[in-house]
C-alpha positions in Angstrom: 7.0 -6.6 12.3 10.5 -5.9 10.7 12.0 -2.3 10.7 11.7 -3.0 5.9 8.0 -4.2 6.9 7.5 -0.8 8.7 9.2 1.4 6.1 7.7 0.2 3.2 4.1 0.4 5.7 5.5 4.0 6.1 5.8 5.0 2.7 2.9 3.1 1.0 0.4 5.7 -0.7 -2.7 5.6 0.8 -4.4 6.4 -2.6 -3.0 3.4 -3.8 -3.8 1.1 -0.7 -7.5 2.4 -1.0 -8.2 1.6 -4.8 -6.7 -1.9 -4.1 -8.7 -2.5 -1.4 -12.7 0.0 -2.4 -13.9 -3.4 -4.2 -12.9 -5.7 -1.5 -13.7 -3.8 1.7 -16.1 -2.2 3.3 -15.6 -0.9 6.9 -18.4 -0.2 9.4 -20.5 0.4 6.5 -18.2 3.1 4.8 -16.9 2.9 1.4 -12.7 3.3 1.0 -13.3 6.5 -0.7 -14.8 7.9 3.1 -12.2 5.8 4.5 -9.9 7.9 2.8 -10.8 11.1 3.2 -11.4 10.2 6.9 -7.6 8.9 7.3 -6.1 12.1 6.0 -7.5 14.0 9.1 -7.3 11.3 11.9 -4.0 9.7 12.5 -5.3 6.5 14.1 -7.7 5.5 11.3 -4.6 6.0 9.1 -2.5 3.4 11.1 -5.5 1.1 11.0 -5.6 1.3 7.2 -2.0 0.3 7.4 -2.3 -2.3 9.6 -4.8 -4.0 7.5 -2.6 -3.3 4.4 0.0 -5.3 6.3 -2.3 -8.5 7.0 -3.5 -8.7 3.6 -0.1 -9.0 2.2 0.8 -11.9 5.3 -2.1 -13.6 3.9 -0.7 -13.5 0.4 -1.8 -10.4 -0.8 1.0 -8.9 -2.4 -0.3 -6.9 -5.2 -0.9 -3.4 -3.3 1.6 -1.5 -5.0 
């Protein structure tokens, strides 16, 4: 991963990675909302979230802004 891919990984809202991704995703049965509100207290779930954020946009997902 580039140092730009990180920043922009970096500053990325979650609120805004979450509504692009509640109708598309669900993860071990919990809706992005819980995701969400799950990430802001755990650090590691909140690097997961932008991990995924990155693969989408390898696979041509570009739209999460």
């Amino acid at each position: 991963m580039t140092s730009s891919m990180r920043r922009s990984l970096n500053c990325m809202s979650a609120d805004r990675l979450c509504c692009h991704l509640r109708a598309k995703f669900y993860i071990f049965g919990q809706t992005m909302e819980e995701l969400a509100r799950t990430a802001v207290a755990d650090k590691q779930l909140s690097a997961m979230v932008k991990a995924m954020s990155f693969l989408l946009s390898v696979q041509g997902v570009d739209d999460l802004y």
